[in-house]
Structures are given as structure tokens and as C-alpha cells.
DOFIBA-110529 format. One line per field, with one value per residue (C-alpha): x, y, z; residue in one letter. Coordinates in steps of 0.5 Angstrom, whole numbers, plus 500, padded with zeros to 3 digits. Example, Ala and Ser with C-alpha at 12.3 -4.5 7.8 and 13.67 -1.06 7.14 Angstrom:
<zavexs>
east <- c(525  527)
north <- c(491  498)
up <- c(516  514)
banu <- c(A  S)
</zavexs>
This chain:
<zavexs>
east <- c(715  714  712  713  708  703  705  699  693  691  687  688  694  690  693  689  689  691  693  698  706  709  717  721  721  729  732  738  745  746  740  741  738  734  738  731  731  725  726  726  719  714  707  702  709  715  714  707  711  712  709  709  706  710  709  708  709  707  704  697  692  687  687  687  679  674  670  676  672  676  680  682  689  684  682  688  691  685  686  693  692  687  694  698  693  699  703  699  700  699  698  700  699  703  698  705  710  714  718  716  719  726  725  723  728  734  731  729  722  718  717  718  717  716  715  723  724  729  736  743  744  750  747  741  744  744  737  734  736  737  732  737  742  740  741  737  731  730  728  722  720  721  725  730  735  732  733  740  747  753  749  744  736  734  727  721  716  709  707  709  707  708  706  701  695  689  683  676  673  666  670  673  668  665  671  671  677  677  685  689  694  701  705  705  703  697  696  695  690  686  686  684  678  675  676  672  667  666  665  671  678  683  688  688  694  694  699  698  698  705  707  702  707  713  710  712  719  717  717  724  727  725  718  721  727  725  732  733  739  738  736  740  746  746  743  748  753  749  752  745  739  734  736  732  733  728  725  719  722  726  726  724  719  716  716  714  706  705  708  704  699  698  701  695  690  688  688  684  683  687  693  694  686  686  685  688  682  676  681  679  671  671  674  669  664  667  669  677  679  686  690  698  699  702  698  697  692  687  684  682  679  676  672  672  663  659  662  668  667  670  676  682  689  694  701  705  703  711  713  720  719  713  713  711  714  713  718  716  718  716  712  715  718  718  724  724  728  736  734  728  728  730  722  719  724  722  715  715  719  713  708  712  713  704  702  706  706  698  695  692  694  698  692  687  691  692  699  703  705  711  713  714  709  703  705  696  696  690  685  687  693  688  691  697  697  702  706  713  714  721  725  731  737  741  747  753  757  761  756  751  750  753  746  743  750  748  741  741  748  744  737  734  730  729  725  726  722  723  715  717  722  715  711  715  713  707  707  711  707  700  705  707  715  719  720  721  726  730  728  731  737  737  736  742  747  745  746  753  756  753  756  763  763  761  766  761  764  761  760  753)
north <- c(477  476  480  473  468  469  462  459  462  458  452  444  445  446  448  452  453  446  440  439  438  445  441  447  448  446  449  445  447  451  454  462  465  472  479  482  486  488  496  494  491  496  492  490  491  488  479  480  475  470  463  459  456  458  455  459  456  460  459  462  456  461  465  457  457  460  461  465  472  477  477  470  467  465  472  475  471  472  479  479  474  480  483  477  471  467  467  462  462  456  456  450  454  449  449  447  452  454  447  444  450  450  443  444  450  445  440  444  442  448  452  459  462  463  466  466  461  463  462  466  472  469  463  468  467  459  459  466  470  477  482  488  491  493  501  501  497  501  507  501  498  499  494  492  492  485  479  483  481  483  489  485  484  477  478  483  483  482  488  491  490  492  489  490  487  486  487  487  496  493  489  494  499  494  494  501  502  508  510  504  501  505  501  493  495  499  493  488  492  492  485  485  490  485  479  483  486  482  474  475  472  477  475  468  466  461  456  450  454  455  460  464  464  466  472  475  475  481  486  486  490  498  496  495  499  506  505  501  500  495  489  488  492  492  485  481  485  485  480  480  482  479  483  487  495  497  502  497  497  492  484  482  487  484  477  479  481  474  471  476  474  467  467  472  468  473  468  461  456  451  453  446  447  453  453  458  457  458  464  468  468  469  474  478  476  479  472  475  481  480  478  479  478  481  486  481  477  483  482  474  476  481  477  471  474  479  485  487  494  491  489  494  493  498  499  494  497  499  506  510  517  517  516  509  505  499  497  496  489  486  480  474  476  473  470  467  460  460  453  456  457  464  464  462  468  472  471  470  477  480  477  479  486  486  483  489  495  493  487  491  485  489  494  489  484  489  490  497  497  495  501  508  512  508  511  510  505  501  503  498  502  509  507  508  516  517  511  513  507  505  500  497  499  494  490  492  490  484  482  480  473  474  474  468  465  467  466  459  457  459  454  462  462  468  470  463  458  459  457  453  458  463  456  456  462  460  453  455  461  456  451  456  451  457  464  468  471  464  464  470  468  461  465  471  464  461  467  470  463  462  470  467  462  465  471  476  482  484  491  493)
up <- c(524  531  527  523  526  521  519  523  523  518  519  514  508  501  495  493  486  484  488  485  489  489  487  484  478  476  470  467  469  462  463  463  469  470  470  471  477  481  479  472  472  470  471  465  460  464  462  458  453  458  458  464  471  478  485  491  497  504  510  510  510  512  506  502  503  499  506  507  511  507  501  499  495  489  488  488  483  479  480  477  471  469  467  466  463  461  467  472  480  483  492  497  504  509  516  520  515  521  522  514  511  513  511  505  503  504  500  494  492  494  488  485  491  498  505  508  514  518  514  515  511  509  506  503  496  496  496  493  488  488  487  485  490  496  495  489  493  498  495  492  498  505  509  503  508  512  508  504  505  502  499  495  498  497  500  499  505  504  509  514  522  528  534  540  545  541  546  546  547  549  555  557  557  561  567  567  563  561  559  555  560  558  564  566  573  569  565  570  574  567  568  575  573  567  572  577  573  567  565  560  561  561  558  554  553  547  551  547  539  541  536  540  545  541  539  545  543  539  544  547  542  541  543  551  549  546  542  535  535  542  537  532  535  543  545  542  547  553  558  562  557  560  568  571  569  574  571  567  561  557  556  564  563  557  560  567  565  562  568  573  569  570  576  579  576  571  565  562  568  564  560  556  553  549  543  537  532  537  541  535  535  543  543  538  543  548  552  552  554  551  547  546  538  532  528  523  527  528  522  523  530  526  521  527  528  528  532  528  531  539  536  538  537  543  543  548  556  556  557  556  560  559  551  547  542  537  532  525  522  516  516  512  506  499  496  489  487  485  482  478  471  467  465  473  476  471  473  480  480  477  481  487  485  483  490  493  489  486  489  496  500  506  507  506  512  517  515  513  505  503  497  498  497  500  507  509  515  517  521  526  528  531  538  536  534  539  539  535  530  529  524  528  525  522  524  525  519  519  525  520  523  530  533  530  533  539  539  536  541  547  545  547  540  541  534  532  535  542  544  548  552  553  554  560  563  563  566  573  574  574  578  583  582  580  581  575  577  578  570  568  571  567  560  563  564  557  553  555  555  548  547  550  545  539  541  542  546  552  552  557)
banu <- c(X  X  X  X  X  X  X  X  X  X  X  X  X  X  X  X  X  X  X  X  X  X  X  X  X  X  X  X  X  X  X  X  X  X  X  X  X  X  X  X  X  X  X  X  X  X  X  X  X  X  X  X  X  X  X  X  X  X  X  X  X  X  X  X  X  X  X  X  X  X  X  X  X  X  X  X  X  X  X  X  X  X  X  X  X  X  X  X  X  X  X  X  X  X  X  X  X  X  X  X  X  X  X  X  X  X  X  X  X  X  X  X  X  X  X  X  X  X  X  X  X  X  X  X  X  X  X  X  X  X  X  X  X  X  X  X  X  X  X  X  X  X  X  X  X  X  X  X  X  X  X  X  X  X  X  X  X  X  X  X  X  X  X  X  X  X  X  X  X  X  X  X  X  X  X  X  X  X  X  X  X  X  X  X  X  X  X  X  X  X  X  X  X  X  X  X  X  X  X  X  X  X  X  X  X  X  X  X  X  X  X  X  X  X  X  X  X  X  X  X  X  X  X  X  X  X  X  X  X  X  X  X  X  X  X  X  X  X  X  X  X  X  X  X  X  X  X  X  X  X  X  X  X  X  X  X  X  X  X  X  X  X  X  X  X  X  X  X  X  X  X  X  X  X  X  X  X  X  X  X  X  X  X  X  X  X  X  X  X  X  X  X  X  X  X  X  X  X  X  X  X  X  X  X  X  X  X  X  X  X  X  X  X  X  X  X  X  X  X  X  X  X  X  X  X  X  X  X  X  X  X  X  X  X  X  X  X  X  X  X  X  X  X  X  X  X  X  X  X  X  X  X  X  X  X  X  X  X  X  X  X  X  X  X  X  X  X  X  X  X  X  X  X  X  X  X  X  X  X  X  X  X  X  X  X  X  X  X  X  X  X  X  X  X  X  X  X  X  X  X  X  X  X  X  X  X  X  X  X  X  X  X  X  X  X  X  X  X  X  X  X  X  X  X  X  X  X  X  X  X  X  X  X  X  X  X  X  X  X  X  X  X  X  X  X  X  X  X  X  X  X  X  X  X  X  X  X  X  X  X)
</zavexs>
């Protein structure tokens, strides 16, 4: 997600078709549940005599609002009722999804479906039910293979994404930069121009968000490697994956432009002041020069004011031999209740399959579209015509679950959570108290301990 910190864009949680709590709809234990699979659904035919109200708990608080910029959940459930009047969808967007949903998902009282926190595969079809076998879902939609285990996907992404540095055309053009920076070293002497030539802050961090920081996570893998295998193969054998390869690629690369950022003064004054909701306007009126986010968020920094036309998104300043590279990831994915109903499975599977196959939500979002077929991208991606964008391969098998072991022994979060590990980067290079290489060191020791515990072998 990476790719998925969608999750805190939003604003005050609000349900917002109904107020009412979104708990899950149990059935009773003799019950019989869906044998309905997401490729046997024909939209407007498939479900037409279901009757029922279904629970959708997600995320974006933002998309709650009628003063909502773009395309809000009411507009989009109005839509789908003109095909199904009698299957009613009600929202409860969560301000703080990242920590609650997890919580929520063990206890059960989240509704019909929702936007899939970090959960082991293994454990996938405990809480979710199957959309169909993994084989037969990837010729319907794009990334079935990352919410599946055992041959079964238990999660539909809402859109593809990509991951870059969203920046402001008319502060550029103001500093002088002519060319997109392609390296770190171009990257931060771009940052020196708008400082010297310009009003703006070159880079804001967004330090005290903290989903901003853990955004960074999401460019260590094919972004900063060229190789889709590193991520989900590579990484949890490498005995030093944050070391310096010295080429200006790879994870210390990556990590090394925020830390030379702030420690260069390139950023805000005061870290601990930034703001994630007044970030966005500002730099739509040029008071930011960049920003290093998802593609999800280009959109909201679009409709933040009155100069959507400034707002362009590039590809991460790293390249390899000379060529660039963004991985392709889903954003969250929807998974549906194994508690729920026949009748609510039935139907949270049709609303699913109608919001990826019919809704226009990944376009209108900035996002890539989920089923084959739909191979337009947004327009926020013309910065990337050059740019090679790769799906990481899936794990090794029998090492489905390997890394989370790793990433969550080692307290890295790498991908989950690990705010406050990015947050540190930027607390030692303002306080000038630790040397970023002293850092990465920290990180190398901390996951190849875990790796030895968790009996991953060490191979790079």
C-alpha cells in the first residue's frame, strides 16, 4: 500500500450513509454460506433477488464528506443502487484505520467487508471468504495473487498504485529545474535550487502524520532495485539489506535522501509542526516543493485549491544503469466476513466486483484499474512514460509468511507500521546526534538477528 497508507488521508470518522455501528452481520452456526465466486457474477443479473443491508468498513474519512473535491462514498453507493435498489450499503470510514482496523477484525464487529489490515496469509481464511481460486482470479483482475494463500484470493484491491514524489511544476520551474532529478544526488541539489531561488519548502516531511513517514517503506524493493523478485524473494535472505551497495541504489539509498534532506536543512524549520491536512493546499499554492507519497495522495493535493494543474507526480530519484523503476502494488484490498450471512457475502461480493469492474473508482482516485481489460492509466502517471512498472513477484512457496516473521521480530515494520523507525531519521538528522550510517547498522543487526531466529537462511 505503501502503496497502503491510504488509510489516513481522511479527516473526523463519519458513517456516512448511516450512523449506525457497522458490527458484523453473524449468521447462525447452521447457516449455509456463499458458494458464489467473483467470475460467476454477471453485474445487474447476478443477486437481483437479494434483499439486505451490508456493512463497509474502510478507511477513507475524507471520501465520508459531502464537501468531499471529487467523487464521494454517497455518490458512489447511489450509483450502484440505480443496478441494485435492494442491496443497501452503508460506510463507516475510521480516521485511525491503520491501528483500529486490526482490532476490529479480531473482534469481529466490523461488518461485511473491509479494507484488509496487515494479516498473515495463513490466517487470511479465518476472517475472509475466498473470492474464487487464485488461478481463475487472475485472468478477472490484476494482483489476485496478494491477498491469496493455499491457491485461494481472499482480497480484491481497490486500485492499483505506484509510488513516486509528488511536486509542484510552477516551483520548479521557478528554481530552474528543467529535467526531473533521476538520482538522489540530482534530487537533493533540486532541493538546494528551490531553496535558493524560491519561498517554498523543498521537502516537507510530514513527520508528525506518521503514516507519511512510513510511506517511505515503499520504494525499497523494485523501485530502488530494478529486480521484482528483491521484496518478496531476495529481502528476507539478505543478511545486510539496508547496507550500502554504493551504486545510489537499494534501501540505504532510499532512506538517505530524507536523512540528507533534513540534515541539509532542505526541509520545514520545525518537524514536530507539520501538518498532513494543511500540507495539502500548500503545496497546491506552491508553499511545497515536494513531496514523497503514494499516488494515492496526488489526487487530494489536486483538489486541495485552485491550481491542480502545478501538481505532478515522478517517478522515485533513483536509477539503475541508467533506467528507473516503480513497483505496482494494490492499494488496500476488500475482503468480505466469513461470519456474514449467505445473503450479505452474496452481496458484499457484487458490490466488490461493481466498484472495481463498474464504479470508476480507481481512475477517478488516481489509481491504476484493477480488472484486465482497463490498461488506461490516469493522467497523473505522464511522468512516468519511461519508467518500467513491475508487479513484485510472489513469495517463495512454502515462504509465504517468512517475512512478516522477520519484519515483525526484528520491530523494523518495514510495510507495517514502521512510522516511527522513518521518524527517526528525521529526528537525528535535525538533532545532528547520530550519523545515518550508525543508524543503518542498527537496522542491519536487528534484522539478521530476527532472520536467525526465524530460521531464514542467509543467502546475499
Amino acid at each position: 500500500m505503501n502503496i497502503k497508507k491510504l488509510v489516513a488521508a481522511g479527516v473526523a470518522a463519519v458513517c456516512m450513509v448511516s450512523m449506525a455501528a457497522c458490527g458484523g452481520s453473524s449468521s447462525s452456526s447452521g447457516d449455509k454460506k456463499t458458494d458464489l465466486t467473483y467470475d460467476q457474477i454477471t453485474l445487474g443479473e447476478t443477486g437481483k433477488d437479494i434483499t439486505t443491508t451490508i456493512k463497509f468498513y474502510n478507511g477513507r474519512t475524507d471520501m465520508s464528506l459531502d464537501s468531499y473535491p471529487g467523487k464521494n462514498w454517497k455518490s458512489y453507493i447511489e450509483d450502484f443502487n440505480k443496478l441494485y435498489p435492494n442491496i443497501k450499503v452503508e460506510s463507516q470510514a475510521d480516521s485511525n484505520y491503520a491501528d483500529n482496523a486490526l482490532t476490529r477484525l479480531q473482534g469481529g464487529d466490523w461488518g461485511d467487508i473491509m479494507m484488509i489490515p496487515s494479516v498473515d496469509k495463513s490466517e487470511m481464511s479465518n476472517y475472509f471468504i475466498s473470492y474464487g481460486d487464485t488461478d481463475t482470479m487472475s485472468k478477472q483482475v490484476k494482483l489476485a495473487s496478494e491477498k491469496a494463500y493455499d491457491g485461494e484470493t481472499y482480497g480484491v484491491a481497490t486500485d492499483g498504485q505506484t509510488s513516486g514524489v509528488i511536486y509542484n511544476k510552477k516551483v520548479f520551474k521557478e528554481a530552474g529545474i528543467t529535467e526531473l532529478p533521476k538520482t538522489p544526488e540530482e534530487f537533493i541539489n533540486a532541493l538546494k535550487a528551490i531553496k535558493d531561488k524560491t519561498d517554498a519548502i523543498p521537502l516537507y516531511t510530514n513527520y508528525a502524520a506518521g503514516f507519511t513517514m512510513g510511506a517511505w517503506d515503499a520504494y525499497i524493493g523494485t523501485t530502488a532495485t530494478g529486480d521484482n523478485t528483491y521484496m518478496n524473494q531476495k529481502l528476507v535472505h539478505t543478511k545486510a539489506p539496508f547496507a550500502d551497495p554504493g551504486d545510489g541504489t537499494h534501501a540505504y539509498n532510499v532512506y538517505k535522501v530524507l536523512y540528507d534532506a533534513v540534515n541539509q536543512g532542505l526541509t520545514e524549520e520545525d518537524y514536530s509542526t507539520t501538518d498532513w491536512e494543511s500540507s495539502k493546499s500548500m503545496i497546491n499554492n506552491g508553499q511545497i516543493g515536494t513531496m514523497v507519497l503514494g499516488a494515492w495522495a496526488v489526487t487530494q493535493m489536486q483538489q486541495a485549491g485552485d491550481n491542480a494543474d502545478d501538481i505532478g507526480y515522478m517517478p522515485f530519484p533513483i536509477s539503475i544503469k541508467g533506467k528507473q523503476y516503480a513497483a505496482m502494488g494494490g492499494n488496500y484490498s476488500m475482503g468480505i466476513n466469513v461470519k456474514s450471512s449467505k445473503d450479505n457475502q452474496e452481496a458484499a461480493m457484487i458490490f466488490v466486483k461493481w466498484l472495481t469492474e463498474k464504479s470508476g473508482y480507481a481512475m477517478n482516485e488516481g489509481g491504476i484499474p484493477i480488472k484486465y481489460g482497463d490498461e488506461d492509466l490516469p493522467s497523473i502517471y505522464e511522468d512516468f512514460k519511461e519508467v518500467t512498472m513491475e508487479v513484485d513477484a510472489d513469495s517463495l512457496e512454502g515462504e509465504e509468511d517468512l517475512f512478516t516473521e522477520v519484519n515483525s521480530d526484528s520491530e523494523l515494520g518495514i510495510n507495517s507500521n514502521g512510522n516511527k523507525r522513518v521518524q527517526a531519521i528525521v529526528e537525528h538528522a535535525a538533532n545532528k546526534d547520530k550519523s545515518y550510517d550508525d543508524m543503518v547498522a542498527e537496522w542491519n543487526d536487528a534484522w539478521y538477528k530476527a532472520m536467525q531466529n526465524d530460521d531464514a537462511e542467509a543467502k546475499y
